[in-house]
C-alpha positions, -999 to +999 in steps of 0.1 A: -599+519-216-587+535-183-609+548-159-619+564-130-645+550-104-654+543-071-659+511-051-694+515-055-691+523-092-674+485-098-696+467-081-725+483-101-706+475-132-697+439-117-664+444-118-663+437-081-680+405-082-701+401-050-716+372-030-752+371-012-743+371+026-771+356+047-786+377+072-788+360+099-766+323+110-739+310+083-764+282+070-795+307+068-815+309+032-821+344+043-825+374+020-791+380+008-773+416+011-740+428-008-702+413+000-674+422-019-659+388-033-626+395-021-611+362-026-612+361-061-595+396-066-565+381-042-567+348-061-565+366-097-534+387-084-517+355-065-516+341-103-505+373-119-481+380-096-457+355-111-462+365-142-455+402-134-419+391-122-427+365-090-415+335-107-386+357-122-375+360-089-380+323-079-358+311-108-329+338-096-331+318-066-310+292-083-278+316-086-281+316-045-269+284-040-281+242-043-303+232-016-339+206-017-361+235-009-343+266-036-343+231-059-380+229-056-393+265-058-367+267-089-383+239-106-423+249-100-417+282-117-409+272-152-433+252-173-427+217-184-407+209-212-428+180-221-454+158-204-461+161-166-472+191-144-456+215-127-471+246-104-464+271-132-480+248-160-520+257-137-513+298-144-527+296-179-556+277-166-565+296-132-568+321-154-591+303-178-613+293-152-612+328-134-626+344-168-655+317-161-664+330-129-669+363-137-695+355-160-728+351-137-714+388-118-716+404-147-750+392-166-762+394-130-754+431-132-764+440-162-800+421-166-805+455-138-807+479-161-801+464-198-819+438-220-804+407-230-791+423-267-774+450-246-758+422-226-749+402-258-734+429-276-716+439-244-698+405-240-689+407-278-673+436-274-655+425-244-644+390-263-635+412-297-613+438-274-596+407-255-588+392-288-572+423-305-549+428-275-536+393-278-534+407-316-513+439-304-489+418-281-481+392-308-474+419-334-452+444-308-434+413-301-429+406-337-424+442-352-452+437-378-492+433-376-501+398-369-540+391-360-537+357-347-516+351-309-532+317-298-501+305-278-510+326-250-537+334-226-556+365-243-572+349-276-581+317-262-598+334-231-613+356-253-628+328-272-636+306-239-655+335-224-677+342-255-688+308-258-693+301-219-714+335-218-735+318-241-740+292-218-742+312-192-781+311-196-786+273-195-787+245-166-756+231-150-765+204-168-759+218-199-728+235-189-715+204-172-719+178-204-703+207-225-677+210-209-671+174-205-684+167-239-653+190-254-631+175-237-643+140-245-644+149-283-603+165-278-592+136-265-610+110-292-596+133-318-562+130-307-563+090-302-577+081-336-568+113-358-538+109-374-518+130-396-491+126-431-458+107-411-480+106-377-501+079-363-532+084-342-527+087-304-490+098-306-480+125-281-448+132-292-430+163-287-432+182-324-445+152-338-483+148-330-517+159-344-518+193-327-484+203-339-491+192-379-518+218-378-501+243-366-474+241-388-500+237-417-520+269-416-488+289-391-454+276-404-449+314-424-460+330-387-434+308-369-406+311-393-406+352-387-405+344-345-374+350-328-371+315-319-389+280-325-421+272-307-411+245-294-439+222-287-467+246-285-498+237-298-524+266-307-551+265-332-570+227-321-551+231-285-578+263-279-609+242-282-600+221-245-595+255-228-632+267-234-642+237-211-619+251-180-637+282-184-671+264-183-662+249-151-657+285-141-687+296-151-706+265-130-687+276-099-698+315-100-731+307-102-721+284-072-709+315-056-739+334-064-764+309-053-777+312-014-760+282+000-740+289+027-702+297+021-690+268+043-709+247+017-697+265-013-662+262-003-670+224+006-684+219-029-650+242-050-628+223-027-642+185-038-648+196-072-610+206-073-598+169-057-619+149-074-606+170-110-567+159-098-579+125-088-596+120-123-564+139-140-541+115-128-565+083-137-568+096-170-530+107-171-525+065-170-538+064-209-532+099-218-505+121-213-504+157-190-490+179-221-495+213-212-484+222-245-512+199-261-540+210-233-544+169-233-573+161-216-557+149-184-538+181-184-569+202-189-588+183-161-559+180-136-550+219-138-586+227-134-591+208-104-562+225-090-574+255-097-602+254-081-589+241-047-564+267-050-594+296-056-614+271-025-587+278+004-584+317-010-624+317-007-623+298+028-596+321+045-604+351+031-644+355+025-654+322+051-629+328+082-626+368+074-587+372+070-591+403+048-568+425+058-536+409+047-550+411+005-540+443-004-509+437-018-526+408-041-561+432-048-535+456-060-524+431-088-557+415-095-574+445-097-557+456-133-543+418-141-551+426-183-532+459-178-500+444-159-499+411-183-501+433-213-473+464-197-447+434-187-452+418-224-447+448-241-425+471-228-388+462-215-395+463-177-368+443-171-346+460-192-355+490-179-353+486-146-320+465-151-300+503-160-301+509-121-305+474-104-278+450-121-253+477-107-265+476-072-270+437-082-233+433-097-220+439-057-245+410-042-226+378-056-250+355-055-279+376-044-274+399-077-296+381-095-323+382-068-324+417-063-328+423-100-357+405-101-369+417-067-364+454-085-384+446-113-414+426-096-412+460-069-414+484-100-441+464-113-461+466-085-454+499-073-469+512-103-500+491-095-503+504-067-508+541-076-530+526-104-551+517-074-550+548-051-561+566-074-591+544-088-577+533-123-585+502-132-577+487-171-605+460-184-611+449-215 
């Protein structure tokens, strides 16, 4: 639903999340006053912006020419075919542990001026609205109703969120041994489960646990798509992803607590190396399958995650570098509405009528400037979104 508010409005609503701001010296435990949480709005539309054309535009790259660097930005902005990690492969889960973060804003918020059923009802309604749109994209794509789109971000954030909200009352501790207790329970299902033709503790591409589900309860859903799945795991490859958006949840409250930011960006920042350190340990026994959410998948991406979101909080809302954002705020700001206008209609098509012409007399640079055409259209329409106070939420 579209609409119209101030500033002020949002961060009533606690759409604007904000962060207590001591008074007096950076380390004080002072009473805390209002900041807009600006890093996380830039962080949200860094990671949307290459899925609203951004990494469309680093792949044209490799129509320019052969060099290491053109190589390298090429190859980080497509996902994995199979096991390792790339810098495209930690989207899905930034955005899984954004959803997270969000959390303790919001019940903050709301525990103002609503009771705790008001607040419940209001985060089912959010988690049954998010679901349905993943619904709506899978069955636009498609050309025919289809309730269940698991392969992407929408439905399992919307499930993640609903069940961290839950938590969202408890200790750390509890959240913590959740989280890690999911993840535990994926990855002994997935060394000593085994399936008709497959062993326990394969990995194999279109040959494992996670795919022999699938194809049991989705093979009629996969036969109608206009091409093969290749690889992707959906219905037990969900459960892992509620655990990224736990760790979320533990670092809003972080944010919201009165420690001082240099300490809260300290604490994101470890939390993130020590996650990549423990991926990659656990990455000796069990493979980083995006496509599976392995466990060393799910806690490598989610440690890099949160160092990116740790140098985004430490420039922009420690040091005070604000005024270069607007350009990502624009994005973030309506990050459901751009993900769900760039899957569903033909942007590129679109905007290829007028650009591929221009593009046809570029040689090599064509194919960057249609992509640069289609990112600019993109946001440009953003943009006015944002002058004139219209921002898109589930």
């Amino acid at each position: 639903m579209a609409t119209n508010v101030s500033d002020s409005d949002l961060e009533k609503s606690g759409a604007i999340p904000t962060v207590s701001k001591p008074t007096a010296s950076e380390g004080a435990l002072l009473a805390p006053t209002k900041e807009r949480l600006v890093s996380l709005d830039t962080f949200r539309g860094f990671i949307m912006l290459w899925l609203a054309g951004g990494a469309e535009v680093m792949r044209s790259l490799n129509a320019v020419g052969k060099n290491s660097i053109l190589n390298l930005l090429v190859y980080e902005f497509d996902h994995t075919p199979w096991q390792g990690l790339r810098f495209y492969d930690c989207i899905w889960p930034s955005f899984m542990l954004m959803a997270g973060m969000s959390i303790p804003f919001a019940v903050a918020k709301r525990s103002k001026n609503q009771s705790e059923r008001q607040i419940t009802w209001h985060a089912l309604k959010r988690a049954t609205v998010l679901f349905l749109l993943g619904s709506v994209r899978e069955s636009v794509y498609l050309r025919h109703p289809y309730l269940i789109e698991l392969s992407s971000a929408l439905q399992p954030i919307a499930i993640a969120y609903l069940v961290a909200f839950l938590l969202a009352r408890k200790s750390v501790r509890i959240q913590a041994a959740v989280a890690t207790l999911i993840l535990l329970g994926y990855a002994f299902v997935l060394a000593f489960v085994g399936a008709p033709g497959i062993p326990a503790g394969t990995y194999e591409l279109n040959h494992n646990l996670v795919n022999y589900v699938d194809l049991v309860f989705l093979r009629p859903h996969w036969q109608v798509w206009p091409y093969a799945p290749e690889g992707w795991g959906t219905i037990i490859s969900t459960i892992p992803t509620i655990s990224t958006t736990i760790f979320g949840l533990i670092i809003g409250e972080l944010l919201m607590s009165e420690r001082s930011k240099i300490a809260k960006a300290r604490i994101i920042a470890i939390g993130g190396v020590s996650g990549i350190a423990l991926g990659w340990i656990l990455s000796l026994y069990i493979p980083v399958v995006m496509k599976m959410w392995t466990t060393s998948y799910g806690v490598m991406t989610a440690g890099w995650a949160c160092l990116m979101f740790a140098f985004f909080f430490w420039f922009i809302d420690v040091r005070g570098h604000k005024k270069w954002t607007l350009p990502l705020v624009v994005i973030g700001m309506n990050a459901i509405f751009i993900y769900l206008f760039m899957s569903i209609i033909p942007v590129r098509r679109i905007v290829g009528v007028f650009a591929d012409p221009i593009g046809a007399s570029l040689g090599p640079f064509g194919e960057v400037f249609s992509a640069l055409s289609v990112l600019a259209v993109a946001w440009l329409l953003l943009f006015l979104m944002y002058k004139r106070k219209i921002f898109i939420k589930a």
